[in-house]
MARDO-386146 format. One line per field, with one value per residue: residue in one letter; x, z, y of N, C-alpha, C, O, CB in turn. Coordinates in steps of 0.02 Angstrom, whole numbers. Glycine has a CB too. Layout:
BEGIN
aa	A:...
nX	X:...
nZ	Z:...
nY	Y:...
caX	X:...
caZ	Z:...
caY	Y:...
cX	X:...
cZ	Z:...
cY	Y:...
oX	X:...
oZ	Z:...
oY	Y:...
cbX	X:...
cbZ	Z:...
cbY	Y:...
This chain:
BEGIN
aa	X:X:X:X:X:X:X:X:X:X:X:X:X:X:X:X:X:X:X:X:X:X:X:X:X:X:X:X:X:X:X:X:X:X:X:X:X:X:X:X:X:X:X:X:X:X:X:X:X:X:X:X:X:X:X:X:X:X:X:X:X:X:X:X:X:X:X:X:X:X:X:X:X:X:X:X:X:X:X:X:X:X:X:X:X:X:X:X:X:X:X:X:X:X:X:X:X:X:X:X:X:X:X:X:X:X:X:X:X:X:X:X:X:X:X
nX	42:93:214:121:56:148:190:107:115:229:188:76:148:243:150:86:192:218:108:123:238:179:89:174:259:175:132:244:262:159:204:316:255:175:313:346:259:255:362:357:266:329:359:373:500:545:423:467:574:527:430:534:576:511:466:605:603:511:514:654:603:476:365:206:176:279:257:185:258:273:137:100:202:160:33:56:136:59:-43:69:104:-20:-49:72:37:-72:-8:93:29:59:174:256:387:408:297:337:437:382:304:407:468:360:335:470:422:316:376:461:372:320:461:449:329:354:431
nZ	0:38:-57:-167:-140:-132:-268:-350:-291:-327:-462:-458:-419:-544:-650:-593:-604:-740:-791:-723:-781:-927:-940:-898:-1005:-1090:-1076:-1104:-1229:-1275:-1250:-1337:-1460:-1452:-1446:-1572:-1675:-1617:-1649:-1808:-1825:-1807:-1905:-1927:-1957:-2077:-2140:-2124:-2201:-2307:-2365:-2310:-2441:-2535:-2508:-2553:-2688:-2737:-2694:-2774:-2916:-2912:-2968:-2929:-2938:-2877:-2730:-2702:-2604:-2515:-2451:-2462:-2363:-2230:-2223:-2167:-2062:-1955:-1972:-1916:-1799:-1715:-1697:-1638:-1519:-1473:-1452:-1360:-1238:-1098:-1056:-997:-1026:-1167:-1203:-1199:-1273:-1399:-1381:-1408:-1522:-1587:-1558:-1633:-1795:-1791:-1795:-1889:-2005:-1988:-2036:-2166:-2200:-2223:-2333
nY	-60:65:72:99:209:294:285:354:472:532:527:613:735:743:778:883:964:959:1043:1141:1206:1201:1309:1413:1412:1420:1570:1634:1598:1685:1808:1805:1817:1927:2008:1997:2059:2180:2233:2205:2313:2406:2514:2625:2711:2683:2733:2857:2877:2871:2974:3074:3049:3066:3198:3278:3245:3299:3440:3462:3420:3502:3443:3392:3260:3188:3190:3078:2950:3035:3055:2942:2874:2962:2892:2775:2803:2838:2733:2643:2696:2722:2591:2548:2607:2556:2430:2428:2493:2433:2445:2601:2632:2627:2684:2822:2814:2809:2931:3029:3012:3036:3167:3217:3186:3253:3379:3345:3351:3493:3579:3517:3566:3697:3734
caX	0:147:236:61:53:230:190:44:138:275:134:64:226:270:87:99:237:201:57:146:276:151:63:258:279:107:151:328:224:126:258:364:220:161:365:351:218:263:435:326:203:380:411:375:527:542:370:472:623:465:408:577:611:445:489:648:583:453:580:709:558:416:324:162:185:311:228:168:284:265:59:97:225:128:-32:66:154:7:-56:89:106:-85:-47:102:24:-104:15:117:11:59:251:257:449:406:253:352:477:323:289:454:458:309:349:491:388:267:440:491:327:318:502:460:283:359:480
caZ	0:24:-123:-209:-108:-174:-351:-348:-252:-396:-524:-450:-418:-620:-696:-571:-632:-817:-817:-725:-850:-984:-907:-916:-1067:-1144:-1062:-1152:-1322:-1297:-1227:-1389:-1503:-1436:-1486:-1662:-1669:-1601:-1717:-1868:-1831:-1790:-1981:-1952:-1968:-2132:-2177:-2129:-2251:-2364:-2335:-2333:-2535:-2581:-2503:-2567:-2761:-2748:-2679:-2848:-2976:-2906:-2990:-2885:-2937:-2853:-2680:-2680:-2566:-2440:-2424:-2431:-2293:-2199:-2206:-2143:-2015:-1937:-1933:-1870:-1737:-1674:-1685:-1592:-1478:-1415:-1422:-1307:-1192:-1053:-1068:-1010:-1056:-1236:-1233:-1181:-1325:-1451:-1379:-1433:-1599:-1625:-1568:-1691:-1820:-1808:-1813:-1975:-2062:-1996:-2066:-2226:-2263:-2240:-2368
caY	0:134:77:111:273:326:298:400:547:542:543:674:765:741:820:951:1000:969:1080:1236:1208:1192:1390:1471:1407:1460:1645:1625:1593:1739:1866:1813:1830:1991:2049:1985:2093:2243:2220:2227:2371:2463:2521:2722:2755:2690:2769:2921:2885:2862:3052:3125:3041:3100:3285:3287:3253:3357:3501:3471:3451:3541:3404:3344:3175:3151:3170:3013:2927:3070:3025:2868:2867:3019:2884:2716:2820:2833:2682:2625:2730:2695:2521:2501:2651:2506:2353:2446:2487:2408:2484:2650:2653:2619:2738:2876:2842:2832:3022:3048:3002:3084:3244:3225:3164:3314:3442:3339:3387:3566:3576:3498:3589:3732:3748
cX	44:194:185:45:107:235:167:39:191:238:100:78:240:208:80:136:253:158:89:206:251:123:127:253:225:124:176:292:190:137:299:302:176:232:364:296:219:327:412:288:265:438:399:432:573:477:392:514:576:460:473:607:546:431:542:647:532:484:620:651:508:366:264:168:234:318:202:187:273:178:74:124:214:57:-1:112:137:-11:-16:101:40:-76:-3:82:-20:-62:69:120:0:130:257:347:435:341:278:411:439:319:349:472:408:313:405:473:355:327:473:438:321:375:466:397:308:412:439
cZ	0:-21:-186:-206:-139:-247:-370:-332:-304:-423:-526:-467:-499:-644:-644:-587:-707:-827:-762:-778:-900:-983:-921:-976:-1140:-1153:-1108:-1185:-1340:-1290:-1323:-1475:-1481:-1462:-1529:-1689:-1673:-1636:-1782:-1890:-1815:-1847:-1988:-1963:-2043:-2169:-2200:-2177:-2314:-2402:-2347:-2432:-2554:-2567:-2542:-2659:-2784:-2753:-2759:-2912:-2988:-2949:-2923:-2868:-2910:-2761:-2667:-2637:-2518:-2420:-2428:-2353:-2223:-2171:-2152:-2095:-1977:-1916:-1904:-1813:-1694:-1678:-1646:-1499:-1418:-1406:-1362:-1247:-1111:-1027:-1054:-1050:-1148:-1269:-1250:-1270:-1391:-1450:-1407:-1500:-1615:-1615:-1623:-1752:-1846:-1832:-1861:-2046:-2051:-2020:-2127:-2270:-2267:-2299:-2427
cY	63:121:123:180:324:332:355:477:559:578:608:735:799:780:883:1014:1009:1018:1166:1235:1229:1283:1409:1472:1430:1548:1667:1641:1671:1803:1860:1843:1887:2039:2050:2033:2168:2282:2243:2263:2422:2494:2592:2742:2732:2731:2870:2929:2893:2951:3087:3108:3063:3207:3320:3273:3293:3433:3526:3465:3472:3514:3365:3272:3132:3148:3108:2970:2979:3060:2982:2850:2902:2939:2806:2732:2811:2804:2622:2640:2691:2627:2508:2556:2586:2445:2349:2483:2504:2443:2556:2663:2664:2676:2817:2894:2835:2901:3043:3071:3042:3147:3269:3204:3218:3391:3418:3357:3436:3582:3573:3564:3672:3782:3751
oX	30:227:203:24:101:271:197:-2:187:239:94:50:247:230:65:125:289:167:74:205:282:142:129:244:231:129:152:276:193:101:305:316:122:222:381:304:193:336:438:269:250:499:410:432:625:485:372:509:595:485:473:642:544:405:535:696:518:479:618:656:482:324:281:168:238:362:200:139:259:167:57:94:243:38:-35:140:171:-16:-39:108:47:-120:-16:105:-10:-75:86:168:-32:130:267:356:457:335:256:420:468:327:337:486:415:297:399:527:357:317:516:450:310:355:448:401:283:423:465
oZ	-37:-30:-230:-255:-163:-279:-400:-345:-324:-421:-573:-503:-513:-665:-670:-587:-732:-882:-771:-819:-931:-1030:-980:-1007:-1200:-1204:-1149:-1184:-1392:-1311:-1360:-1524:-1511:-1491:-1554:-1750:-1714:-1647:-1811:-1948:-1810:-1849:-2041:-1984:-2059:-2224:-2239:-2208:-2365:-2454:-2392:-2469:-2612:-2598:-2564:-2691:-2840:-2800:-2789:-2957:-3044:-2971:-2882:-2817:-2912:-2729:-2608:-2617:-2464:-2359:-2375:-2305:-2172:-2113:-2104:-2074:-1938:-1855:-1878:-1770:-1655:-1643:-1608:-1443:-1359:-1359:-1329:-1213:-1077:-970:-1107:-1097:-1180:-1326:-1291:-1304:-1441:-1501:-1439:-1524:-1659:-1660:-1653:-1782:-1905:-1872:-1886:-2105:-2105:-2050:-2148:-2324:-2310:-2302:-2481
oY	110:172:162:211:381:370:400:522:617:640:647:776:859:834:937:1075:1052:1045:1226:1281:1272:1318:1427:1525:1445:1581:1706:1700:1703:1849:1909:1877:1880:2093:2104:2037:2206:2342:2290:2265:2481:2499:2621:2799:2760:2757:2913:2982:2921:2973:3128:3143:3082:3253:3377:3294:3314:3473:3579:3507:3474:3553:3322:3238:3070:3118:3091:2937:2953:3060:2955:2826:2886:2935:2788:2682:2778:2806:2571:2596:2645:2602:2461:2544:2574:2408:2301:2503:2544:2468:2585:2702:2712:2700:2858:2944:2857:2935:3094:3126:3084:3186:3323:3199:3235:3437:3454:3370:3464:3631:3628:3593:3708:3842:3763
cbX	-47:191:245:1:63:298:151:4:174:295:74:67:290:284:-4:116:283:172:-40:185:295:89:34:348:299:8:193:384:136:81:330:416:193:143:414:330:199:266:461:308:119:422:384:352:560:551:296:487:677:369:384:647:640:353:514:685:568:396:657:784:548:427:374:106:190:364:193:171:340:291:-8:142:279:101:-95:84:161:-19:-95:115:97:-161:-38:209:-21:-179:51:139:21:48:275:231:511:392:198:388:546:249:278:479:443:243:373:531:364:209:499:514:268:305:544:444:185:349:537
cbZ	61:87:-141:-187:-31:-163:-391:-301:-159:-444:-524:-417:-400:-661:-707:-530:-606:-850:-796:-631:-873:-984:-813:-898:-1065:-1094:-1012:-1172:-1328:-1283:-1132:-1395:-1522:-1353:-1487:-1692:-1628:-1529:-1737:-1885:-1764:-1730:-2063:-1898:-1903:-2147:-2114:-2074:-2254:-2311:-2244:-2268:-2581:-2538:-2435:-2519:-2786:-2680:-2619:-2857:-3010:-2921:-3031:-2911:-2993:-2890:-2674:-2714:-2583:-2446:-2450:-2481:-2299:-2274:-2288:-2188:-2011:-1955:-1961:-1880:-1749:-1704:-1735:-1625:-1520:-1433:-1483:-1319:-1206:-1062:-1143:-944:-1035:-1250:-1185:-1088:-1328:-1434:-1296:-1419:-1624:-1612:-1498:-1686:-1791:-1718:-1755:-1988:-2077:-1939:-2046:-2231:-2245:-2198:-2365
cbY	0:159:1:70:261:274:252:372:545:484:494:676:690:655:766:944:981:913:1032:1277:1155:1119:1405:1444:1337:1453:1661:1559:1520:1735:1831:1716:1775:1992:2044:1894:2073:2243:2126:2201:2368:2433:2471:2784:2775:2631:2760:2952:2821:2833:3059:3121:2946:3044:3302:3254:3200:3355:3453:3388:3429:3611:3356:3343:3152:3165:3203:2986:2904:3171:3031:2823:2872:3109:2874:2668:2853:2836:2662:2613:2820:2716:2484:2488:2723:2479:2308:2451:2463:2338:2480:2684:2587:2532:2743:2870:2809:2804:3065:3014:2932:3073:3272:3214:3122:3332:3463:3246:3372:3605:3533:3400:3578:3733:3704
């Protein structure tokens, strides 16, 4: 009967510990896939290289058409910003350097429109 008793307290022992394992490791999953995430909604500041080649052709041939990359990268700025504005949340460190960016952001288009 305490051999039987001892198995049983192992067994126990072992799925106890499989299933908080199994909870960390879900967390894990969804901590790393919340970064991959927040990695790929973090392309403003290509939207902005976008914006400055569509300022900067517009500038030398005072051709409209060649704004196009600056609304484009003006519109997906945007919604990257508001996107990683909610996936980060939870982060004030990372919100604060969102405000950042965006205050320089807003002093690279008052710069630009005013030229």
């Amino acid at each position: 009967m305490i051999a039987f008793a001892a198995v049983i307290s192992v067994f126990l022992a072992v799925a106890g510990t499989t299933l908080y394992t199994s909870s960390r490791l879900q967390t894990a999953d969804g901590w790393n896939t919340h970064t991959y995430k927040v990695l790929a909604a973090g392309r403003m500041l290509a939207s902005m290289v976008d914006m400055e080649t569509g300022a900067r052709g517009f500038l030398l041939a005072g051709d409209d058409g060649f704004l196009g990359p600056w609304n484009k990268g003006l519109e997906e700025y945007r919604t990257h910003w508001d996107e990683l504005k909610k996936l980060t949340s939870d982060n004030p460190v990372q919100q604060e350097r969102l405000e950042k960016m965006q205050a320089r952001h807003l002093e690279f288009v008052a710069v630009t429109k005013a030229m």
